[in-house]
VEXNU-390489 format. One record per atom (N, C-alpha, C): residue in three letters; x, y, z. Coordinates in pm, 1 decimal. Example, Ala and Ser with C-alpha at 12.3 -4.5 7.8 and 13.67 -1.06 7.14 Angstrom:
<pts>
<pt><resn>Ala</resn><east>1319.0</east><north>-569.0</north><up>780.0</up></pt>
<pt><resn>Ala</resn><east>1230.0</east><north>-450.0</north><up>780.0</up></pt>
<pt><resn>Ala</resn><east>1320.0</east><north>-330.0</north><up>780.0</up></pt>
<pt><resn>Ser</resn><east>1285.0</east><north>-225.0</north><up>708.0</up></pt>
<pt><resn>Ser</resn><east>1367.0</east><north>-106.0</north><up>714.0</up></pt>
<pt><resn>Ser</resn><east>1290.0</east><north>3.0</north><up>787.0</up></pt>
</pts>
This chain:
<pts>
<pt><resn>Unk</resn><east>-14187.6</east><north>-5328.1</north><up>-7871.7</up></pt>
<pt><resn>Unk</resn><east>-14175.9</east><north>-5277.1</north><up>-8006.2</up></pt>
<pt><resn>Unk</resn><east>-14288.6</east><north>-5335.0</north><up>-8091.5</up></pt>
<pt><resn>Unk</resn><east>-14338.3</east><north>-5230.8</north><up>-8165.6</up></pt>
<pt><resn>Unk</resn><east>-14460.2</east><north>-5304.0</north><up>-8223.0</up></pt>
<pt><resn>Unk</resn><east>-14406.2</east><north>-5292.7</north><up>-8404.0</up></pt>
<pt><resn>Unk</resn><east>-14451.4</east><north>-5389.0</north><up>-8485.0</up></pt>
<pt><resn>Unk</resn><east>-14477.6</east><north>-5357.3</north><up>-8644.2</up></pt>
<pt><resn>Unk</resn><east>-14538.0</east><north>-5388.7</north><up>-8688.9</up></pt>
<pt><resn>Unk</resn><east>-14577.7</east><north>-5377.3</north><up>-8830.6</up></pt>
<pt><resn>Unk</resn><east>-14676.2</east><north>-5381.5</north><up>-8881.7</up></pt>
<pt><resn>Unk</resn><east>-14720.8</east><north>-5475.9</north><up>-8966.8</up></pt>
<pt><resn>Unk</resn><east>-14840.7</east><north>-5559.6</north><up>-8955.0</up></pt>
<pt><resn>Unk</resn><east>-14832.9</east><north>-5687.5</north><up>-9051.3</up></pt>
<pt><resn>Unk</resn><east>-14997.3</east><north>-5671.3</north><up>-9128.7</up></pt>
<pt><resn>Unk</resn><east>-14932.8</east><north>-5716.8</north><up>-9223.3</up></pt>
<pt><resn>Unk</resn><east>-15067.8</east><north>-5716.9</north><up>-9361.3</up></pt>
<pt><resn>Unk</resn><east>-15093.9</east><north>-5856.0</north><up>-9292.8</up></pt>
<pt><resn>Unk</resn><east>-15250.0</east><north>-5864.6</north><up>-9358.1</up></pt>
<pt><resn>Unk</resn><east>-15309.7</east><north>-6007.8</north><up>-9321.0</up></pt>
<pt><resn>Unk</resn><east>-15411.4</east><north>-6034.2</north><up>-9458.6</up></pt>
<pt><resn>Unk</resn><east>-15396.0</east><north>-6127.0</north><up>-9570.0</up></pt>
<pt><resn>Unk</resn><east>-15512.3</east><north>-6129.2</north><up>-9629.0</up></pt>
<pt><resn>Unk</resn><east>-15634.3</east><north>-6210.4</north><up>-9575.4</up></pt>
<pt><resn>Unk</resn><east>-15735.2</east><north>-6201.3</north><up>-9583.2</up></pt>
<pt><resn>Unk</resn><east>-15839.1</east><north>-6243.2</north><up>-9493.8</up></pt>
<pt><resn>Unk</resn><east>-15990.6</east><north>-6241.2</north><up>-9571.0</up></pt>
<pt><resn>Unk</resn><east>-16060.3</east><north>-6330.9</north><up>-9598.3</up></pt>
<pt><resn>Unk</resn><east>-16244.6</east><north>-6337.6</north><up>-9666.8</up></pt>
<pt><resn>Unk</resn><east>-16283.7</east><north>-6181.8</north><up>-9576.5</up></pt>
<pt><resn>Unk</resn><east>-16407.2</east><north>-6114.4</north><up>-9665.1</up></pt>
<pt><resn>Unk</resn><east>-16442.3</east><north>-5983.1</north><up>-9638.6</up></pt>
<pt><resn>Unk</resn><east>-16512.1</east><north>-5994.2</north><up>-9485.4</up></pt>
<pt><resn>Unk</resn><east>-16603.9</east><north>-6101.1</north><up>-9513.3</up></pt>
<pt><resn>Unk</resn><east>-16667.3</east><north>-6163.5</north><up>-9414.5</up></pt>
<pt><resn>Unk</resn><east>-16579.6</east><north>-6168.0</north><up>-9303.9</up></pt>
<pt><resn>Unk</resn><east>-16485.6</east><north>-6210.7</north><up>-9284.0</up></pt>
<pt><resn>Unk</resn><east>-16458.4</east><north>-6270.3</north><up>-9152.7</up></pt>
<pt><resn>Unk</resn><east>-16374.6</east><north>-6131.2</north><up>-9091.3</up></pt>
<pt><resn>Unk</resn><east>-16310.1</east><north>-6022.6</north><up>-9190.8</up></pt>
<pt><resn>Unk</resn><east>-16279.4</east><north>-5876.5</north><up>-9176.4</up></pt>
<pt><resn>Unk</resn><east>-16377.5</east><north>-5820.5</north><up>-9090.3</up></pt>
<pt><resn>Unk</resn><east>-16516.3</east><north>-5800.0</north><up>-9174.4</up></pt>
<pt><resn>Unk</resn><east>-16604.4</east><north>-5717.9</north><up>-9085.3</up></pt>
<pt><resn>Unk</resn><east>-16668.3</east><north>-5786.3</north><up>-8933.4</up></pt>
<pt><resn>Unk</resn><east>-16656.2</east><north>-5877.6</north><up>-8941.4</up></pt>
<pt><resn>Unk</resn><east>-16710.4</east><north>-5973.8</north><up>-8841.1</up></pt>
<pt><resn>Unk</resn><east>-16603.3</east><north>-5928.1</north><up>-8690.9</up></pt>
<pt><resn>Unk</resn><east>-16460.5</east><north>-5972.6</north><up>-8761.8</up></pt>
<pt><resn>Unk</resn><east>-16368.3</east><north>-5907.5</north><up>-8654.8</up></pt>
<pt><resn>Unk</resn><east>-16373.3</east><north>-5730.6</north><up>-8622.0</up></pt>
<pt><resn>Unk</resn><east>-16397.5</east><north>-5664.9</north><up>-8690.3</up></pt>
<pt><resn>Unk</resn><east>-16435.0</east><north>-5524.6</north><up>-8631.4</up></pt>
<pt><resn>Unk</resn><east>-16562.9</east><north>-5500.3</north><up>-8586.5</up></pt>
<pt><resn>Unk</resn><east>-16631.4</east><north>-5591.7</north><up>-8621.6</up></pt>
<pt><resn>Unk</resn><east>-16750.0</east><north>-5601.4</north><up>-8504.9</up></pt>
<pt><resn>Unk</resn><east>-16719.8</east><north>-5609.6</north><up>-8403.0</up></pt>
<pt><resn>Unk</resn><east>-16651.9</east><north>-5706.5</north><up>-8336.9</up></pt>
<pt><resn>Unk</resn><east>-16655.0</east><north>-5812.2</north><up>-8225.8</up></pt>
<pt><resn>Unk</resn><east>-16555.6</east><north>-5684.7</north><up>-8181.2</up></pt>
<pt><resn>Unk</resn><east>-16448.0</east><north>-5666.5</north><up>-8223.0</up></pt>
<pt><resn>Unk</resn><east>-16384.1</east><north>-5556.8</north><up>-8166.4</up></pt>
<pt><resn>Unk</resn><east>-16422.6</east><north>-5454.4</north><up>-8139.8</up></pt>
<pt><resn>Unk</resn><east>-16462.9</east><north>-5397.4</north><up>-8168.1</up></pt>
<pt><resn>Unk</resn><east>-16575.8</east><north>-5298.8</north><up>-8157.5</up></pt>
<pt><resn>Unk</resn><east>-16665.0</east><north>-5242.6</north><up>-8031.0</up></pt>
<pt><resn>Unk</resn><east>-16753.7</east><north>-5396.4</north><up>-7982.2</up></pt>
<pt><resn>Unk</resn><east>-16840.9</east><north>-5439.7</north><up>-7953.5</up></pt>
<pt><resn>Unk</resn><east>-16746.0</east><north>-5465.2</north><up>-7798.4</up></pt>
<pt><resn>Unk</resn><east>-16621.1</east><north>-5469.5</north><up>-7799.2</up></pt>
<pt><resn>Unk</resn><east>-16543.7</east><north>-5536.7</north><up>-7670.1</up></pt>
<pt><resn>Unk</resn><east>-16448.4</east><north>-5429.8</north><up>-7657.1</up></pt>
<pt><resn>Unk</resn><east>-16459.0</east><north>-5353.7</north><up>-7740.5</up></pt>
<pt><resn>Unk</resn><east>-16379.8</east><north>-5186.1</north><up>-7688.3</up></pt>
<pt><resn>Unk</resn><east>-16230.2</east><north>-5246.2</north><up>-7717.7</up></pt>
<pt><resn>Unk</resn><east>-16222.9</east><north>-5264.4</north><up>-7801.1</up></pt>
<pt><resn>Unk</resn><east>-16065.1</east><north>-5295.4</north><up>-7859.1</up></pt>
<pt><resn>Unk</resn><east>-16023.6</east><north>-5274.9</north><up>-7978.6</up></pt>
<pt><resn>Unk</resn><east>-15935.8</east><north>-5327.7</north><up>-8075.1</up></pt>
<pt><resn>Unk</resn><east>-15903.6</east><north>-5294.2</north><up>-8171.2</up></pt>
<pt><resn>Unk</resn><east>-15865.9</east><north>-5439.5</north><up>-8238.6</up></pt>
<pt><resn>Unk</resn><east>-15881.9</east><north>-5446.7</north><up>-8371.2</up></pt>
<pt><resn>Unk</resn><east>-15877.7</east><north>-5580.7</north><up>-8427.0</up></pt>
<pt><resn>Unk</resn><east>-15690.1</east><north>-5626.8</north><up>-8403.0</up></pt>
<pt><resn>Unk</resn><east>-15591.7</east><north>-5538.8</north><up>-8444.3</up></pt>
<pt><resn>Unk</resn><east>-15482.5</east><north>-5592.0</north><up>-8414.2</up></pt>
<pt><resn>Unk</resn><east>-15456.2</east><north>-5643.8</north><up>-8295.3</up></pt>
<pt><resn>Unk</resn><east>-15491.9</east><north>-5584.6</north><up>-8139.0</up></pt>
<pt><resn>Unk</resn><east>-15517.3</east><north>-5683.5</north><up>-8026.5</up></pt>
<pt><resn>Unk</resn><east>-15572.4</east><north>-5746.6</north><up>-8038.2</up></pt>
<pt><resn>Unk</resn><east>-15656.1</east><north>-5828.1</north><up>-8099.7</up></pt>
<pt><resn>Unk</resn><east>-15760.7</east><north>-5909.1</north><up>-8109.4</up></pt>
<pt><resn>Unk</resn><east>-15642.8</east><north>-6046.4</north><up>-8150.9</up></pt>
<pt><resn>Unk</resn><east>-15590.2</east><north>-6016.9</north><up>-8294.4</up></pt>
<pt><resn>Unk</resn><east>-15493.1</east><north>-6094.3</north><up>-8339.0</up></pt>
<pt><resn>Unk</resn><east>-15371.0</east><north>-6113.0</north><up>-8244.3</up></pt>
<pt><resn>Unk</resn><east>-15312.7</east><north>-6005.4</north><up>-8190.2</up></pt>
<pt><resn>Unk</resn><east>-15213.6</east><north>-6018.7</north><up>-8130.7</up></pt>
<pt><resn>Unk</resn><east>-15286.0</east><north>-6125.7</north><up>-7985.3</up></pt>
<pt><resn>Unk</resn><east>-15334.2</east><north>-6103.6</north><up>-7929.5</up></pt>
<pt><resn>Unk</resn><east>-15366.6</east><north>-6168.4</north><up>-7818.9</up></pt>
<pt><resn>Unk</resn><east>-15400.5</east><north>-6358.8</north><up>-7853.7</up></pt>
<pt><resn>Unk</resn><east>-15450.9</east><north>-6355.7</north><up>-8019.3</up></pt>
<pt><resn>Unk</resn><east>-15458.2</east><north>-6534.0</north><up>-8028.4</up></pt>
<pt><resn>Unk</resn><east>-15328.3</east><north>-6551.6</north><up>-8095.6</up></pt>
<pt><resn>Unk</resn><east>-15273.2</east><north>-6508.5</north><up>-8123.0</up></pt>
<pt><resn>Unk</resn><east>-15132.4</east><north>-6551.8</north><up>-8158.8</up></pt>
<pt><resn>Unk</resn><east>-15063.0</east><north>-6574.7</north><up>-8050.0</up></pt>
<pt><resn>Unk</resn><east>-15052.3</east><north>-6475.0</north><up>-7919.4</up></pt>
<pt><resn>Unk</resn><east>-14965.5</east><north>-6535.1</north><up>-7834.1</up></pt>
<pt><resn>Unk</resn><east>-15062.8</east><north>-6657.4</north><up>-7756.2</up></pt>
<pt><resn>Unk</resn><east>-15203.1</east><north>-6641.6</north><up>-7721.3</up></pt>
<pt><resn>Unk</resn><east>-15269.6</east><north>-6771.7</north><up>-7714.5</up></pt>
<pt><resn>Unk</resn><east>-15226.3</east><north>-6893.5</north><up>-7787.5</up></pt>
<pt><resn>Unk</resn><east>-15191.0</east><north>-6894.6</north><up>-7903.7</up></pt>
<pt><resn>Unk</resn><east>-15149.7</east><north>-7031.0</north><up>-8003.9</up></pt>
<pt><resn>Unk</resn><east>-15044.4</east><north>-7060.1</north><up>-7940.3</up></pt>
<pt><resn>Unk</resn><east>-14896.3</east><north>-6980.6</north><up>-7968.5</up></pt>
<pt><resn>Unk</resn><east>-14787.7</east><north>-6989.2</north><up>-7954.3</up></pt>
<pt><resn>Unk</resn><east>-14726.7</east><north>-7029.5</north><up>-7808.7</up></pt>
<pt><resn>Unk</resn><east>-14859.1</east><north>-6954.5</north><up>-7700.2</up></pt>
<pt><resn>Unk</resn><east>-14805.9</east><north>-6975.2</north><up>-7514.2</up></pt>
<pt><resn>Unk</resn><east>-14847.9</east><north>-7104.4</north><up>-7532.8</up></pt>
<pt><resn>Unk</resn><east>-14924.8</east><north>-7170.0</north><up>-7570.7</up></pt>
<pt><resn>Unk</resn><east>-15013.6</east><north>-7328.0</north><up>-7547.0</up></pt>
<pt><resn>Unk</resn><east>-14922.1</east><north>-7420.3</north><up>-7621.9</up></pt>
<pt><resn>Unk</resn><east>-14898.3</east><north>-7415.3</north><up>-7712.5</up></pt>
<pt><resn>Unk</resn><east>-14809.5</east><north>-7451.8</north><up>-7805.0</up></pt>
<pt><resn>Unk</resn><east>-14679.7</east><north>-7500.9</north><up>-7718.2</up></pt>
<pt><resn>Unk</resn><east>-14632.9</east><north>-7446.4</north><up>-7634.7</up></pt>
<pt><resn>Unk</resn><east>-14490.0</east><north>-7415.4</north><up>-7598.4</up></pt>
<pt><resn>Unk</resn><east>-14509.6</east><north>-7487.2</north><up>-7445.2</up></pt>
<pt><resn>Unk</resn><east>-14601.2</east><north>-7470.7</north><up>-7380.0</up></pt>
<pt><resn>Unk</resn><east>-14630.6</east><north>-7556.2</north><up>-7260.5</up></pt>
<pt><resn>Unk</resn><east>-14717.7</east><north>-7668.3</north><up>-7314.0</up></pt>
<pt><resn>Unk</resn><east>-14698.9</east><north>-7746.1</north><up>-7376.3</up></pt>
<pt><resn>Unk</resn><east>-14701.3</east><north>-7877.1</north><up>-7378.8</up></pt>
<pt><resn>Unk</resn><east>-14809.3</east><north>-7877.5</north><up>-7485.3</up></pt>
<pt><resn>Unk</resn><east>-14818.8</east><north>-7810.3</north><up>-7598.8</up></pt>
<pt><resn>Unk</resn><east>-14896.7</east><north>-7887.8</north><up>-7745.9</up></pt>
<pt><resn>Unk</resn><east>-15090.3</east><north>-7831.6</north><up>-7653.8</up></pt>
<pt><resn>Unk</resn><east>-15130.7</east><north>-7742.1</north><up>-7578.1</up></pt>
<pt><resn>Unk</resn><east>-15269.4</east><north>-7767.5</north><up>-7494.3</up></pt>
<pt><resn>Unk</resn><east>-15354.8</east><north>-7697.7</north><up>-7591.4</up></pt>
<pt><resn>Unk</resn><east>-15464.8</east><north>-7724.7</north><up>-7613.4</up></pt>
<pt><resn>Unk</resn><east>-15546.1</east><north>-7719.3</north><up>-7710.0</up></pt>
<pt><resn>Unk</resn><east>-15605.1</east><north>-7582.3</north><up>-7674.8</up></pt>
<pt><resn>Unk</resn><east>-15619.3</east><north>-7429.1</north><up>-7716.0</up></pt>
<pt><resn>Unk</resn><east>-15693.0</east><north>-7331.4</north><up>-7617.6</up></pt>
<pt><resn>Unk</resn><east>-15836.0</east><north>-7370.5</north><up>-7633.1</up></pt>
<pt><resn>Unk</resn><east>-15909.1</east><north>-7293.5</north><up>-7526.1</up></pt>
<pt><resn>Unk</resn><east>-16066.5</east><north>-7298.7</north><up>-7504.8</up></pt>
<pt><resn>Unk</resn><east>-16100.4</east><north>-7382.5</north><up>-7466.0</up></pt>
<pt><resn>Unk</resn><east>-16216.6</east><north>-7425.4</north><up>-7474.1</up></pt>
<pt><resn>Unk</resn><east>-16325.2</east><north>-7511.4</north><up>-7422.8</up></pt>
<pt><resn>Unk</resn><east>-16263.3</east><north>-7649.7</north><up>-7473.9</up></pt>
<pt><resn>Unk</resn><east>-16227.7</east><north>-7686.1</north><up>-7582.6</up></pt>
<pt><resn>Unk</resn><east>-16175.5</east><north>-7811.0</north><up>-7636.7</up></pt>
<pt><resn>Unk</resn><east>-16050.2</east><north>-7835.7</north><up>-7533.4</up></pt>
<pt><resn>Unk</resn><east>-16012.7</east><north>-7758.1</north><up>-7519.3</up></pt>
<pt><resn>Unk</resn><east>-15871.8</east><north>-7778.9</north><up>-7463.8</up></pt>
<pt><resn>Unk</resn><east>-15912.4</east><north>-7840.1</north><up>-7369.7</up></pt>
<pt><resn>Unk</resn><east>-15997.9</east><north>-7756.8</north><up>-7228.8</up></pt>
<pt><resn>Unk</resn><east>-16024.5</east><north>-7805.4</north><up>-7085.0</up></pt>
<pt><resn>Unk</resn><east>-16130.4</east><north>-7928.0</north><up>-7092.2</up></pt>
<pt><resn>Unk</resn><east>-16169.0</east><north>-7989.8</north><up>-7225.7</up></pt>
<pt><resn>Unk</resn><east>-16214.7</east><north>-8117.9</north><up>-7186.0</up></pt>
<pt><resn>Unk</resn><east>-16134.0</east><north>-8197.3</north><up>-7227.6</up></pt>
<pt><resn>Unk</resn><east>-16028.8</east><north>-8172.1</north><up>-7327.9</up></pt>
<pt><resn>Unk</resn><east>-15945.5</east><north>-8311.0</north><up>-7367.1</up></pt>
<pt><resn>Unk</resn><east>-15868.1</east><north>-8391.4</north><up>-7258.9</up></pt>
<pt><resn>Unk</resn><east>-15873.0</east><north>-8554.5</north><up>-7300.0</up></pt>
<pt><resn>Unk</resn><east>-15824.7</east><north>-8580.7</north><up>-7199.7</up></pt>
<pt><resn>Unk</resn><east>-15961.5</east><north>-8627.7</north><up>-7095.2</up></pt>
<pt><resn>Unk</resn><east>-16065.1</east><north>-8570.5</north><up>-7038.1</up></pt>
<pt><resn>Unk</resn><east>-16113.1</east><north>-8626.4</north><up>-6931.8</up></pt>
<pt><resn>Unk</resn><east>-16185.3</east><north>-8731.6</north><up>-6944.8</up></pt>
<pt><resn>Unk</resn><east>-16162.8</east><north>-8806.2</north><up>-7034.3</up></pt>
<pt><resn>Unk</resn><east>-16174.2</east><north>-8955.3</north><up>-7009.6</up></pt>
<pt><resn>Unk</resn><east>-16115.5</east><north>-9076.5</north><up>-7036.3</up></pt>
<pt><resn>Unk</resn><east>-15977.9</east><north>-9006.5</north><up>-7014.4</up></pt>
<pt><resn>Unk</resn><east>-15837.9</east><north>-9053.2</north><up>-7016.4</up></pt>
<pt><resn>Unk</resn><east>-15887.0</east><north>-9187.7</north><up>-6926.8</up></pt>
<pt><resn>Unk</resn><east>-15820.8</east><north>-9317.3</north><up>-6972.6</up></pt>
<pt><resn>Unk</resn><east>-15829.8</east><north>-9449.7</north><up>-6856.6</up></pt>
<pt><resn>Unk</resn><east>-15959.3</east><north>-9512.4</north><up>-6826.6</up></pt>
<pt><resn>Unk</resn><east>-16052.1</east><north>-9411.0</north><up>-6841.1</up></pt>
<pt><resn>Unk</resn><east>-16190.9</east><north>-9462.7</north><up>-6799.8</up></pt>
<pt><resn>Unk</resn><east>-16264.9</east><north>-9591.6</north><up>-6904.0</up></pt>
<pt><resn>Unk</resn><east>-16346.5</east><north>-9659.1</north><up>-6883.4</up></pt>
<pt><resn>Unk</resn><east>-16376.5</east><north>-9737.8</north><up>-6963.4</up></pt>
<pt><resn>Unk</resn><east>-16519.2</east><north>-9692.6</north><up>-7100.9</up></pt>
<pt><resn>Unk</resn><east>-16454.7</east><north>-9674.1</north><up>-7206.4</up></pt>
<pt><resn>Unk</resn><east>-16545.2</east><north>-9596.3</north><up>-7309.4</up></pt>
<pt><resn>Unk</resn><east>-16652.8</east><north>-9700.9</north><up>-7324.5</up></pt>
<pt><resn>Unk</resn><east>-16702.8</east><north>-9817.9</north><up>-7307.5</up></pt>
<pt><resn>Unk</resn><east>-16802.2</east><north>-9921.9</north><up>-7316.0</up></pt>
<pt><resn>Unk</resn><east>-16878.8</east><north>-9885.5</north><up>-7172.4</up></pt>
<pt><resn>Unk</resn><east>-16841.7</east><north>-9916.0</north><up>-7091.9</up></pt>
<pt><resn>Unk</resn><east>-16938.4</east><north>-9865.2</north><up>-6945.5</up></pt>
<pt><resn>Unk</resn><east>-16980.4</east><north>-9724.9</north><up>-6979.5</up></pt>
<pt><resn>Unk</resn><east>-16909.9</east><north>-9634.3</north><up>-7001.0</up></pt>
<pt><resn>Unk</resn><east>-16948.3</east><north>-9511.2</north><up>-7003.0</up></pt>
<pt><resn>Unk</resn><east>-17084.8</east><north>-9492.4</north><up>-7058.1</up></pt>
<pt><resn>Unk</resn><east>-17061.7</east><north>-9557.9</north><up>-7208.9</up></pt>
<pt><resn>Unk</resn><east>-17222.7</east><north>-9549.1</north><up>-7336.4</up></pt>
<pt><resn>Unk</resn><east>-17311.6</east><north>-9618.1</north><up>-7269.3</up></pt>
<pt><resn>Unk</resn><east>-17275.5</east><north>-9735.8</north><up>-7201.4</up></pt>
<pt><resn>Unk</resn><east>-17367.5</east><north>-9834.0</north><up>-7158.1</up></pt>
<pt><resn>Unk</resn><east>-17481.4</east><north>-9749.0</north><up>-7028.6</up></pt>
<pt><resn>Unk</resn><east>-17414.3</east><north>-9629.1</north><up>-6924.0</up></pt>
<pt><resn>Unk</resn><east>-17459.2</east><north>-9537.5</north><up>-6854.5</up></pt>
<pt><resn>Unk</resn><east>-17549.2</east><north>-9485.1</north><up>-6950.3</up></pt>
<pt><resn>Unk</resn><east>-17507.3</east><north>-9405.5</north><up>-7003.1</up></pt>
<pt><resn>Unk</resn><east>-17560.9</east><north>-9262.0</north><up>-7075.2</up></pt>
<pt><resn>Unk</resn><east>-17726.4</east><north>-9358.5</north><up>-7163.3</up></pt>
<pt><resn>Unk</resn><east>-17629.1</east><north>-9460.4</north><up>-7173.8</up></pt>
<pt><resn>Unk</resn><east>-17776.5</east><north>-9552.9</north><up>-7260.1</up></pt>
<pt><resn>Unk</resn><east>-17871.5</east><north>-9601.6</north><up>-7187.8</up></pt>
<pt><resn>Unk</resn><east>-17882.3</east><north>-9625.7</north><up>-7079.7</up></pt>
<pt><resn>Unk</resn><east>-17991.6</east><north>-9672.2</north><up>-6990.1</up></pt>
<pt><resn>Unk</resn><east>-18031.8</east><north>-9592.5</north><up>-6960.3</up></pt>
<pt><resn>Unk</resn><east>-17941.3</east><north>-9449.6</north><up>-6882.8</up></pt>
<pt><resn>Unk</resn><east>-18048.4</east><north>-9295.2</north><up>-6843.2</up></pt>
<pt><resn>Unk</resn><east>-18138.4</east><north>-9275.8</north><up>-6930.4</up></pt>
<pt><resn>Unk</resn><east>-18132.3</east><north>-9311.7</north><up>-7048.6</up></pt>
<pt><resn>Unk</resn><east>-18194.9</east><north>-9228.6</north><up>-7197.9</up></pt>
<pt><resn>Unk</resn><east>-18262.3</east><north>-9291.9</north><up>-7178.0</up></pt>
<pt><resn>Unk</resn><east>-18262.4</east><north>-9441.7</north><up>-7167.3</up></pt>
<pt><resn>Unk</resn><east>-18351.7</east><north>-9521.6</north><up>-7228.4</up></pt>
<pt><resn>Unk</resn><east>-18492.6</east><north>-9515.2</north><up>-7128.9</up></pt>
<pt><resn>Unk</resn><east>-18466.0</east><north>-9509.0</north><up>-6966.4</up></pt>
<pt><resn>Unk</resn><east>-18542.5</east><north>-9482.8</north><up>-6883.6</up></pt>
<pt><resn>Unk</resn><east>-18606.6</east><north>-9328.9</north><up>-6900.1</up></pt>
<pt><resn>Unk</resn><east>-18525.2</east><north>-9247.1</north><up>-6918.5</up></pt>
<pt><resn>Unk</resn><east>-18600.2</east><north>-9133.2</north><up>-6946.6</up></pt>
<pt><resn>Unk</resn><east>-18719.3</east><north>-9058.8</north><up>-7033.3</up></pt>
<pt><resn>Unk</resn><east>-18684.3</east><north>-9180.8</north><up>-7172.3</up></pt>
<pt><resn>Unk</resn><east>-18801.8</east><north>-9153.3</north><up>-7244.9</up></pt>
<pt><resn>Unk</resn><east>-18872.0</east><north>-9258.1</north><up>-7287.8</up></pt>
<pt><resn>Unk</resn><east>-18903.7</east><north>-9358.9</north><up>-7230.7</up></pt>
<pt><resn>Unk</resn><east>-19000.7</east><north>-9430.6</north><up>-7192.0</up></pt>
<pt><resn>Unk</resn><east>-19143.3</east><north>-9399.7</north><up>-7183.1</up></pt>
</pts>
């Protein structure tokens, strides 16, 4: 069952979404409907962040954040030498 929902929204970010929709052969209400149940499915299995943020949080859970910089700082430092 589908109904119908008003959304107020900046003009900008209106035309931007019927671009993108557009542009991906869809329609802006799927567009919405599809990150709403994105929010709400993630939300509900355990708080998971969607996108790209999501699949890195967490991976450096336990690891030691001082060794880590101390790596990344010597590559650099050798590299531009």
């Amino acid at each position: 069952m589908h109904k119908k929902l008003t959304l107020k929204m900046d003009n900008a970010a209106i035309e931007a979404a019927k671009s993108f929709a557009k542009a991906n052969q869809t329609s802006v209400s799927k567009l919405v409907e599809t990150y709403f149940k994105t929010l709400t499915d993630n939300s509900v299995s355990g708080n998971r962040i969607p996108g790209v943020v999501g699949e890195l949080a967490g991976i450096l859970k336990g690891k030691d954040a001082d060794s880590i910089q101390k790596g990344c700082t010597s590559r650099l430092e050798s590299k531009y030498k």
